[in-house]
C-alpha positions as CSV (number, residue, x, y, z in Angstrom):
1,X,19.3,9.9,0.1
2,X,15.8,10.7,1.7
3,X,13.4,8.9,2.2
4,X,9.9,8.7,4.0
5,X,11.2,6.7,7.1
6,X,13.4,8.4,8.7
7,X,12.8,12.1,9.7
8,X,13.5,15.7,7.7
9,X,16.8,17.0,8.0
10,X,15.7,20.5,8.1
11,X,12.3,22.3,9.5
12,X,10.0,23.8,6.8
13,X,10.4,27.3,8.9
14,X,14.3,27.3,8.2
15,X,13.9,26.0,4.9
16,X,11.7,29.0,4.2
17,X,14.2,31.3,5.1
18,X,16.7,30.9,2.0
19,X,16.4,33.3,-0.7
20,X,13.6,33.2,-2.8
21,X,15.1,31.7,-6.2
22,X,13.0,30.8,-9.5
23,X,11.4,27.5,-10.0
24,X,9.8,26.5,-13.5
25,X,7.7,23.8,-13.1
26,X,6.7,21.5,-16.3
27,X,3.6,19.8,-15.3
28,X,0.6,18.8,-17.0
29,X,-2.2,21.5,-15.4
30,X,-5.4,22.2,-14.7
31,X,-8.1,22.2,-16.5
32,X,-6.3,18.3,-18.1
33,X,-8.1,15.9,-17.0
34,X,-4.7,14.1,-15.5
35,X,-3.7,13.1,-12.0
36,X,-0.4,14.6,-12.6
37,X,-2.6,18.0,-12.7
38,X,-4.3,16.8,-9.1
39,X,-1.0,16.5,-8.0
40,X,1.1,19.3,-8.3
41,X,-1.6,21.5,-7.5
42,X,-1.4,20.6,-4.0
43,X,2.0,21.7,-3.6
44,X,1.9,24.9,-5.2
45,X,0.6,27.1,-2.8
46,X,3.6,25.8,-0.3
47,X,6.3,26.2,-3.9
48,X,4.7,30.1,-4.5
49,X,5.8,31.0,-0.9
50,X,9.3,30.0,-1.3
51,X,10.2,29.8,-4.7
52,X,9.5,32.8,-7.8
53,X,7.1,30.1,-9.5
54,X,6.8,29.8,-12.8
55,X,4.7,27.7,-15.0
56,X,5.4,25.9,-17.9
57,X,2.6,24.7,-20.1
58,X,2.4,22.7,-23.1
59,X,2.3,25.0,-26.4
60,X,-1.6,26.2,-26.7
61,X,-2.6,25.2,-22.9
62,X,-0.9,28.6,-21.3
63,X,-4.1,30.9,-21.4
64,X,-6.7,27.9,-20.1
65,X,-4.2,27.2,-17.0
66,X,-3.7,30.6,-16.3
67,X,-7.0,30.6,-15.9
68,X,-7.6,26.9,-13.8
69,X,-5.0,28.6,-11.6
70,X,-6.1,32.2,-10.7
71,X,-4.9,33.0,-7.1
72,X,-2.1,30.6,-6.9
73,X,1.0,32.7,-6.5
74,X,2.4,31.8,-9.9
75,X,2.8,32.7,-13.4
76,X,1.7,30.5,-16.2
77,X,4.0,30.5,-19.5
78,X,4.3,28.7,-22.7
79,X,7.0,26.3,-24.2
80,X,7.8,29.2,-26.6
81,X,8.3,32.1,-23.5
82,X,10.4,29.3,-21.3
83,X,12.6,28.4,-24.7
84,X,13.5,32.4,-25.2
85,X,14.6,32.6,-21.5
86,X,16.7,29.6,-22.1
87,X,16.6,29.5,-18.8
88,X,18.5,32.5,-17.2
89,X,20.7,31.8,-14.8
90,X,19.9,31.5,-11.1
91,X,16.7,29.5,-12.2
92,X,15.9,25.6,-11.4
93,X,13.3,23.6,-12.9
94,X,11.3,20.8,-11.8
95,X,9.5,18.1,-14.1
96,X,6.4,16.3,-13.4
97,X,7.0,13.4,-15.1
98,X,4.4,10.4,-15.0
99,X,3.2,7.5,-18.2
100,X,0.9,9.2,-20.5
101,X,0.9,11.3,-23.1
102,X,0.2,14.7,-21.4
103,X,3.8,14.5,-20.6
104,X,5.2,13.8,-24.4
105,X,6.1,17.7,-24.5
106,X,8.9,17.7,-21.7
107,X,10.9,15.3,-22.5
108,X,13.4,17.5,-25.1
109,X,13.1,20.2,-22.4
110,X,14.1,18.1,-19.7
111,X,17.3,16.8,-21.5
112,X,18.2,20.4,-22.6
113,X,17.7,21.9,-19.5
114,X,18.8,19.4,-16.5
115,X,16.7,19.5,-13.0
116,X,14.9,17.5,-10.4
117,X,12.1,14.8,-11.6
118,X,9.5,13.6,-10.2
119,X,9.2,9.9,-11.5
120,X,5.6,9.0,-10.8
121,X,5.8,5.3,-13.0
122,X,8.9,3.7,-13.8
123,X,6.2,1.5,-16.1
124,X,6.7,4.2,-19.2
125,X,5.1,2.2,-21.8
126,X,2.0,4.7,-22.9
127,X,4.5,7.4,-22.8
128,X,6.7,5.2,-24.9
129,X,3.9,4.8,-27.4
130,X,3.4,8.2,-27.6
131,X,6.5,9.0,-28.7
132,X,7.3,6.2,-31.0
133,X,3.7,7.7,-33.0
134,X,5.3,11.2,-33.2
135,X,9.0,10.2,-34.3
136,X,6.6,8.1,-37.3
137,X,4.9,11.5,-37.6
138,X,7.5,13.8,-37.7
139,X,9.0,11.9,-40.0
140,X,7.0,13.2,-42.2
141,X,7.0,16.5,-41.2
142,X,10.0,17.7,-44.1
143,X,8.1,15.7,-47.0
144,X,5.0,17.7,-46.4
145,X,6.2,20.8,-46.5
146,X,8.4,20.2,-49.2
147,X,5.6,19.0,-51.1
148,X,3.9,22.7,-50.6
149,X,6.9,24.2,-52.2
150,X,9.1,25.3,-49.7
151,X,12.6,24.4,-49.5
152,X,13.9,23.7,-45.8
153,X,17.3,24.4,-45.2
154,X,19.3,20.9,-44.9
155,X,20.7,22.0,-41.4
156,X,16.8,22.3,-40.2
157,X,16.2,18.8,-41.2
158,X,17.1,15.8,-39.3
159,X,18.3,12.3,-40.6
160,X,14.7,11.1,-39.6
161,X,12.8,13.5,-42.0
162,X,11.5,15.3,-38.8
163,X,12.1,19.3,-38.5
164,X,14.2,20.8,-35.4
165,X,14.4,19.4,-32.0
166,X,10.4,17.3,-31.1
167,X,9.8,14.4,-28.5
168,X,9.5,12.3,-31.5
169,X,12.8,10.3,-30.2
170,X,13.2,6.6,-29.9
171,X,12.4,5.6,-26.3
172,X,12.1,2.5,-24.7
173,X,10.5,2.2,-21.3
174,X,13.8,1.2,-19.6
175,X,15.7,3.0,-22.2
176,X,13.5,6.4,-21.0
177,X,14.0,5.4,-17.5
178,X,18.0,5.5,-18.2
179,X,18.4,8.7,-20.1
180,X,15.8,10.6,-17.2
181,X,18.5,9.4,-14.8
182,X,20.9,10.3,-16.7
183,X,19.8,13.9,-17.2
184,X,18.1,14.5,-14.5
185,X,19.6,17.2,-11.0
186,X,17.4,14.7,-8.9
187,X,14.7,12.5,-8.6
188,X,11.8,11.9,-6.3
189,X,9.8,8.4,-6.2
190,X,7.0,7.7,-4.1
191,X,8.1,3.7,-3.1
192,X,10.6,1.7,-2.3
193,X,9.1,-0.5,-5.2
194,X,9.5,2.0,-7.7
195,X,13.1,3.0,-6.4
196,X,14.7,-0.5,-6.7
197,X,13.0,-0.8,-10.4
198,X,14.1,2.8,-11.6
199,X,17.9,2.0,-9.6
200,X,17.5,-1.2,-12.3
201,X,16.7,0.5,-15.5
202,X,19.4,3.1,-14.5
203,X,21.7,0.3,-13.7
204,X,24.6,2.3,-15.1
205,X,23.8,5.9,-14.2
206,X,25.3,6.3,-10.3
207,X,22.8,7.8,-8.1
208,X,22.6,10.4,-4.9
209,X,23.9,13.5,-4.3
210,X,27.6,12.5,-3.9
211,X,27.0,12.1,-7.9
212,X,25.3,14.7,-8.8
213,X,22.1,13.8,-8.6
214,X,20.2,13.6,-5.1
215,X,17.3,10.5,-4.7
216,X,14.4,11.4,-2.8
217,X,12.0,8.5,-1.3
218,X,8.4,10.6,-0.9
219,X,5.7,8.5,-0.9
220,X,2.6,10.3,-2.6
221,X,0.2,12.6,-0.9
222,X,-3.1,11.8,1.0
223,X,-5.7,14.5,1.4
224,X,-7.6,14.6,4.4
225,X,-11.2,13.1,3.9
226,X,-13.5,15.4,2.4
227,X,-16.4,16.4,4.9
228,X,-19.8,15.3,4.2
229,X,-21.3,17.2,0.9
230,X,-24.3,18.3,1.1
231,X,-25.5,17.0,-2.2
232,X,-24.4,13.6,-2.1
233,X,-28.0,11.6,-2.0
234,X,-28.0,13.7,-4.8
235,X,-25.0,12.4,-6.7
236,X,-25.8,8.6,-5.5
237,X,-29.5,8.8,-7.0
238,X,-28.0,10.2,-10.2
239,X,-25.5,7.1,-10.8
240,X,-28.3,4.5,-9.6
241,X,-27.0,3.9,-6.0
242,X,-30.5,3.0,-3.6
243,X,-29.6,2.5,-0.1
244,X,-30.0,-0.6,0.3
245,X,-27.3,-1.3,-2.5
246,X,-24.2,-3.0,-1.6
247,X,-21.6,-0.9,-3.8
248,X,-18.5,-2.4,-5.8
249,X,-16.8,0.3,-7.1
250,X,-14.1,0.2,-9.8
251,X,-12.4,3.9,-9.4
252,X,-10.4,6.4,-11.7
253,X,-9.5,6.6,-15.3
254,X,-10.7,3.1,-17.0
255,X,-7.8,2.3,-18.7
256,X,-6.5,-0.9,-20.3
257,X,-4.5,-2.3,-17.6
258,X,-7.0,-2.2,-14.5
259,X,-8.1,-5.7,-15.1
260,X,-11.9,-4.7,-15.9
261,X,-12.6,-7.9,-17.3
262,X,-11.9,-9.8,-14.4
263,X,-13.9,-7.5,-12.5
264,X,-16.8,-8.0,-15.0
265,X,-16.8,-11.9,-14.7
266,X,-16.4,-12.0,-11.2
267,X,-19.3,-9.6,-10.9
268,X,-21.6,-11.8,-13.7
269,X,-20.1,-14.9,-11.3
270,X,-21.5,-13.9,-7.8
271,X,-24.5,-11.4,-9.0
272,X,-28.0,-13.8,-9.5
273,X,-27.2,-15.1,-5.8
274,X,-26.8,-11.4,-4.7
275,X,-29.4,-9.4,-5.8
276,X,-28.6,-6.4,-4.1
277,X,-25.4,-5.9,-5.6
278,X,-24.1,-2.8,-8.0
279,X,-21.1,-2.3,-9.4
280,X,-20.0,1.5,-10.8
281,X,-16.8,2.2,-12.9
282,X,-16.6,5.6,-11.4
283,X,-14.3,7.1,-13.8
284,X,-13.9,8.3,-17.6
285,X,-13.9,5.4,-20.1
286,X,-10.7,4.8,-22.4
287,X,-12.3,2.9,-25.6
288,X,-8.8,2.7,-27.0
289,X,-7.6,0.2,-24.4
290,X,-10.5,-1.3,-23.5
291,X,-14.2,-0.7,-24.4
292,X,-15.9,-1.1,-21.0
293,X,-19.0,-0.4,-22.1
294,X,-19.0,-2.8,-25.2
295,X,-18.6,-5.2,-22.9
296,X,-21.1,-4.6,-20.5
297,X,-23.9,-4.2,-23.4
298,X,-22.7,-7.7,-24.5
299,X,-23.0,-9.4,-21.0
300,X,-25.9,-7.8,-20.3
301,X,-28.1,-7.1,-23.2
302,X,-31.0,-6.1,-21.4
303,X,-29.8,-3.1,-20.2
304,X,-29.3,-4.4,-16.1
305,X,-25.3,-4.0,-15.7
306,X,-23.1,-2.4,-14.1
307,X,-22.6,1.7,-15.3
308,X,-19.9,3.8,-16.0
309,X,-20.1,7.3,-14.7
310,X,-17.9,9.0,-17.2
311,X,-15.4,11.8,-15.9
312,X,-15.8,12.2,-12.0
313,X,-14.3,15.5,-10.2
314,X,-13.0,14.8,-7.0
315,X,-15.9,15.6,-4.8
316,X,-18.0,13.0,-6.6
317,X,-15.4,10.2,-6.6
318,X,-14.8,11.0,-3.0
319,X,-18.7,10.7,-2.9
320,X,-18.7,7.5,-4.4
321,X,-15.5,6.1,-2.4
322,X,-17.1,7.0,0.5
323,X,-20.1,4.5,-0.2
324,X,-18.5,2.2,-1.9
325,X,-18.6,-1.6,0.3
326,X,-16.0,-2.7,-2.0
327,X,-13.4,-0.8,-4.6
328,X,-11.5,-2.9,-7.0
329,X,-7.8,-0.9,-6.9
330,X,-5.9,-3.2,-9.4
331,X,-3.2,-2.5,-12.5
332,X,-1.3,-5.3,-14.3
333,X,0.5,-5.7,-16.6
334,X,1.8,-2.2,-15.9
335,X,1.6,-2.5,-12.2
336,X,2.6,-1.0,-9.0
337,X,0.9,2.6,-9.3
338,X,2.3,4.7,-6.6
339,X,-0.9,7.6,-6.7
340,X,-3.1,7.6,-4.2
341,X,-6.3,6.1,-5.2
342,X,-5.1,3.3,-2.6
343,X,-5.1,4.9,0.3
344,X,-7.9,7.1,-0.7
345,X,-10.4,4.3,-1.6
346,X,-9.4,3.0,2.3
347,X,-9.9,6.5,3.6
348,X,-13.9,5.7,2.7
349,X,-14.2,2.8,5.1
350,X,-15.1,0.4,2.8
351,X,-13.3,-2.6,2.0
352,X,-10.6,-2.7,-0.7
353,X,-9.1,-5.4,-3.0
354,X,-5.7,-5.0,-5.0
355,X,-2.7,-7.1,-6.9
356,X,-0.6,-8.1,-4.5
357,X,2.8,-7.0,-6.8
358,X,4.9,-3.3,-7.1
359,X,4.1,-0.9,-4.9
360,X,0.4,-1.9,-3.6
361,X,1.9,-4.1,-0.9
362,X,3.9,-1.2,0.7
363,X,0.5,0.7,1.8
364,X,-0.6,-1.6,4.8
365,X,-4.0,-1.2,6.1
366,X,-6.2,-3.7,7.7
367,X,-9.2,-3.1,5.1
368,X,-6.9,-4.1,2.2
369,X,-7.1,-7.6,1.0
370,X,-4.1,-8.5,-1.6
371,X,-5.2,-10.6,-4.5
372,X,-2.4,-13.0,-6.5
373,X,-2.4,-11.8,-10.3
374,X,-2.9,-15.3,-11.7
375,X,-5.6,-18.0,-13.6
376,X,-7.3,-17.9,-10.2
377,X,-7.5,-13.9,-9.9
378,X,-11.3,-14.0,-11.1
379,X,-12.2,-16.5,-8.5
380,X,-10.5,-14.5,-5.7
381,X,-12.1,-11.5,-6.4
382,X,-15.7,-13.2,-6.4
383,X,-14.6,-14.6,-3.2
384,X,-13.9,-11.4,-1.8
385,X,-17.4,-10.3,-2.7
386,X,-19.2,-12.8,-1.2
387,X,-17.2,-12.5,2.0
388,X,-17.6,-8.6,1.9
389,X,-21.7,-9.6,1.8
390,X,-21.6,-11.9,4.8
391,X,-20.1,-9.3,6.8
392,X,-20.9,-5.8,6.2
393,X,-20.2,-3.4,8.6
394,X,-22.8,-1.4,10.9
395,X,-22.4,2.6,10.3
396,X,-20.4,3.1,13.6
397,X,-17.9,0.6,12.8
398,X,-17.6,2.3,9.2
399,X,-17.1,5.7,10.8
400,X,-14.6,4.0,13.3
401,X,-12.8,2.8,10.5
402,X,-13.0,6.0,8.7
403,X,-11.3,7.8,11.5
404,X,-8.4,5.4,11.7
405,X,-7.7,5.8,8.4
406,X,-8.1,9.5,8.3
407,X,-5.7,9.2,11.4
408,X,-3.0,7.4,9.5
409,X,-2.7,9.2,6.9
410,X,-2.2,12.5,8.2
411,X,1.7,11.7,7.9
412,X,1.2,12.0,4.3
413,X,-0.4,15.1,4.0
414,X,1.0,17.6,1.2
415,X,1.6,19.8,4.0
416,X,3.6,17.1,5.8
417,X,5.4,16.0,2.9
418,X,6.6,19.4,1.8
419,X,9.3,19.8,3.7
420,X,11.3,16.6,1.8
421,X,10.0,18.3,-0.9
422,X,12.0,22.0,-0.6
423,X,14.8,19.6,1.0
424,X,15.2,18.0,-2.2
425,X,15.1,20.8,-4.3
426,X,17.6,22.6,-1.9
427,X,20.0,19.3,-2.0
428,X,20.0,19.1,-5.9
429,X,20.6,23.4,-6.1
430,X,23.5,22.9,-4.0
431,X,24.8,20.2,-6.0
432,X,24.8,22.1,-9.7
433,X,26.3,25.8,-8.1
């Protein structure tokens, strides 16, 4: 098995001199607004040098990524296309597998044709949801068109009312995590966390390449800090930040599980003895899970709360990260995220607080302070503010914080990484010829 701490088995150069072979890739892709996206994205410049690369977008998203992706030596292709190549023979595929819905449409594919995974949360519960709505759905499916007065063939229909094969199926989140394993040519996961709780869910399906099915340990990418834009007093004015404002930031999507209440109270607890702090959720809102914004209009009926910035691109949150004094990083009850948000909060200089379960306590940096998920996880976190305000940094100790960080993480660039990548692929192709 490989893993982040010990070193590549082959160089990238000698890797690069196999045979080109095709690759589809199922990923969601730009222009989503998903991480999953951000991620792969990196890695396909380094893919389209080595492999034929070949796309595979969800039904109706082909022509918009074709277009995100212009210049990336690939080709972007529908469900439909892939399904009539079935896939021909000499081909591997690679899914980009992660817990939201975005990634509903792979899952029949990735039983029907077997290849490496990437497992970016072994929490699959939204995922789950998703596909316990379409099984409801689909159940439907035959009654409605039957209802139009067309007769389906009984061989068309399944026992569930649904028509043909759909990701309507019954998954639970360990019972997803079992049948991935199960199908899967190989799997990549980004921390030992998320290796012993997938090895768990699996419990019965033997891992590694001596089974057929080759476990790769690779943490998830860092990019290099961004230089300086040249716009951002630009983007600060525009979200309220003054400079004498001591920043808490709350980053990325502002989904249910990130513990924004607690961040709210502690923030309402500490704020009329600290006038000069602000707190931003710097990401887009999820009303579903939790209305944010309700919230703040109800704490704060005069209008003198925190914001939400809505959908951030990268340069902005980067922007924002790299003013931020304090960012909130936290996710329970589906916990232990393995992206990078950590590391790239850090990368700003700023201080950073997270849950001290999963995978957070594997990324060890001095600016991270670990909170206990608990009754007494609001008071830590107002703690952790008032300490931050009794001891702010000057600029040059930010900066030389900055550089250390930028520093560590150049072992996790998605150039540096790349290499287990290919390895990985080149392990599992070996295995299934």
């Amino acid at each position: 098995m490989l893993n982040f701490d010990e070193p590549v088995v082959r160089p990238a150069t000698a890797l690069r001199t196999a045979p080109r072979r095709r690759l589809y890739v199922f990923s969601p892709l730009p222009p989503q607004r998903n991480g999953l996206a951000d991620y792969i994205v990196e890695y396909l410049p380094m893919l389209g040098a080595d492999f034929d690369l070949c796309l595979v977008a969800e039904a109706g998203r082909a022509k918009d990524s074709a277009e995100a992706l212009a210049g990336v030596p690939c080709t972007v292709i529908d469900e439909a296309a892939f399904l009539a190549r079935q896939p021909e023979a000499g081909a591997q595929v690679l899914y980009n597998v992660g817990n939201n819905g975005d990634c509903a449409y792979m899952l029949d594919h990735l039983h029907r044709f077997p290849g490496v995974v990437v497992v970016h949360d072994v929490s699959l519960f939204y995922l789950h949801q998703v596909t316990l709505q379409a099984e409801r759905a689909n159940g439907m499916f035959h009654q409605w068109v039957r209802d139009t007065g067309y007769d389906v063939p009984a061989d068309f229909v399944a026992r569930d009312g649904s028509l043909g094969r759909t990701p309507g199926l019954l998954y639970q989140e360990c019972l997803m995590v079992r049948r991935i394993a199960a199908s899967a040519r190989g799997l990549m996961l980004h921390s030992r966390y998320a290796e012993a709780r997938f090895r768990g869910g699996a419990f019965d399906v033997p891992l590694g390449a001596e089974h057929g099915r080759p476990l790769a340990r690779i943490p998830h990418f860092v990019l290099p800090p961004a230089p300086q834009a040249p716009d951002t007093a630009e983007v600060l004015q525009r979200f309220g930040v003054e400079p004498n404002d001591i920043v808490l930031l709350v980053p990325g999507f502002l989904t249910g599980n990130k513990m924004l209440y607690e961040v709210l109270v502690a923030y309402a607890r500490v704020k009329p003895g600290l006038p000069r702090l602000k707190l931003l959720f710097a990401g887009e809102e999820r009303p579903s899970e939790y209305a944010v914004s309700d919230r703040i209009r109800q704490l704060w009926p005069d209008g003198d709360g925190p914001r939400v910035t809505g959908y951030l691109d990268a340069r902005e949150l980067d922007i924002l990260l790299g003013r931020a004094d304090l960012s909130f990083v936290l996710r329970y009850p589906t916990y232990g995220e393995t992206s990078g948000i950590l590391p790239r909060a850090v990368m700003g200089g700023g201080r950073v607080v997270t849950v001290d379960i999963g995978s957070y306590p594997e990324f060890d940096s001095p600016l991270i302070a670990q909170a206990p998920v608990g009754p007494h996880l609001v008071d830590e976190l107002a703690r952790q503010i008032v300490a931050l305000c009794a001891g702010l940094p000057t600029p040059v100790e930010r900066a030389a914080r900055r550089a250390v960080e930028a520093q560590r993480a150049q072992t996790l660039s998605p150039a540096a990484l790349y290499p287990q990548v290919r390895q990985l692929l080149d392990e599992a192709w070996e295995v299934v010829r």
